[in-house]
N, C-alpha and C positions, 0 to 999 in steps of 0.2 A: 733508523733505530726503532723509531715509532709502529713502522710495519711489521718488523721483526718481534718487537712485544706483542702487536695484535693479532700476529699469526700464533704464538705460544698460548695466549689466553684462549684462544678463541680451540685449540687442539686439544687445551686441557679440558675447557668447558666440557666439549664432544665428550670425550674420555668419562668424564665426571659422570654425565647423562646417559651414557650407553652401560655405565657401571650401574646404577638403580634397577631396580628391580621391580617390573610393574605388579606385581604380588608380594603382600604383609601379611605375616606368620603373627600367630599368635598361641600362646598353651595354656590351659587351665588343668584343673580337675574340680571333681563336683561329689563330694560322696553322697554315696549312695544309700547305704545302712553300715553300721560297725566295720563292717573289714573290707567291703566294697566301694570302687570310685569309676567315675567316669572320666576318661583324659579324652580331653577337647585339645585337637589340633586343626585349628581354623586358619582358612587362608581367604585372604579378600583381596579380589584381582580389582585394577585400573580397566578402565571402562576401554572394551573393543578388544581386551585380552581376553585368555582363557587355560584353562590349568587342567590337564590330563586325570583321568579316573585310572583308579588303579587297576580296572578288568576293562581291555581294550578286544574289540574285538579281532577274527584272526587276518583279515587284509589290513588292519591297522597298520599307520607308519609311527605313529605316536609312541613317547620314551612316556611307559607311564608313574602316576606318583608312586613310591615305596618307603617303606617304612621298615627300619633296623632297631628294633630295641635290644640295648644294652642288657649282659644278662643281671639276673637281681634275683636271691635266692630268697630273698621276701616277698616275692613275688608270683601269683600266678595271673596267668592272661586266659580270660574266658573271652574264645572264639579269636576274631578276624577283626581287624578296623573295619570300622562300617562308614557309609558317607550316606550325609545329611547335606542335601541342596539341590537342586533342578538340575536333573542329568541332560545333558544335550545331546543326541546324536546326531553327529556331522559323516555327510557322506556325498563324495562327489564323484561324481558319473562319469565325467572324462578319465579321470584318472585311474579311478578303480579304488580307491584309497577311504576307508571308516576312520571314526576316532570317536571314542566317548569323551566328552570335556564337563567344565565346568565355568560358566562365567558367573562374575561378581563376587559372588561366596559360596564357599565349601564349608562343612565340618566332617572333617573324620574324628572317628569317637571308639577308643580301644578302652575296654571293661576291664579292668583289674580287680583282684579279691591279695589283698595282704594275707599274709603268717604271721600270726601274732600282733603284737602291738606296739612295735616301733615305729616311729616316724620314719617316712624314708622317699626317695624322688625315683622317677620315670625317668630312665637320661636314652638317650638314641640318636640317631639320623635318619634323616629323611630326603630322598629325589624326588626331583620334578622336573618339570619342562612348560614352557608358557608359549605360546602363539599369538598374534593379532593375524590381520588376516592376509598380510604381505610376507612374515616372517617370523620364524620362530628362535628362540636366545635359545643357546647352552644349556642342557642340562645344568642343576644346581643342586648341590648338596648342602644341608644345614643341620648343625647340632641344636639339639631342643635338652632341657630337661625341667620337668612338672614333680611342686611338691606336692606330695600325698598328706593332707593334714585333716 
């Protein structure tokens, strides 16, 4: 009986562990002037991972990050996310195979300008994909939403 509990705990532990996630999301915003804000979506990887750039080159095998915003008609978006952090590129010769990545930490940073003078939030989703240097998890998708204040 005793083995049979320690083969359960010991499946679920595994389970528990392969379910975290070695990258921690984060969302802000930061205004700017009167109707302008900066949305901060920061991600800060586990050391010896690494998190896909959203413009991968074209031998890329990499799922890269994206970003879905919700529509909001108080809302306009000036330009593209932009990323803030030490780009890496990886490229290995046997394979044939590029990736742009990011280790440690990333910020992408999408500019908004409001209509008018309501309060109101950023809501969306966001993919990604993470690697160490043995294997890479699932793609993962995650809802975000940042107040505009």
């Amino acid at each position: 009986m005793k083995k049979i509990a320690f083969f359960v705990l010991t499946l679920l532990a595994g389970s528990f562990a392969f379910a975290q996630s070695p990258v921690s999301w984060s969302f802000t915003s930061k205004k700017i002037n009167d109707k302008s804000y900066e949305v901060h979506l920061i991600a800060t990887l586990e050391s010896g991972w690494h998190l896909y750039s959203q413009n991968q080159p074209a031998d890329a095998i990499a799922i890269p990050t994206s970003f879905n915003f919700s529509k909001n008609p108080l809302l306009d978006f000036n330009g593209k996310v932009k990323e803030v952090g030490k780009l890496e590129k990886y490229k290995d010769e046997k394979l044939g195979i590029a990736a742009n990545q990011y280790s440690q930490k990333v910020d992408f940073v999408q500019l908004i300008k409001i209509k008018g003078s309501a309060k109101t939030n950023i809501t969306g989703k966001l993919e990604y994909q993470t690697c160490d240097d043995k294997k890479c998890l699932p793609p993962k998708t995650i809802n975000f939403s940042v107040a505009l204040k």
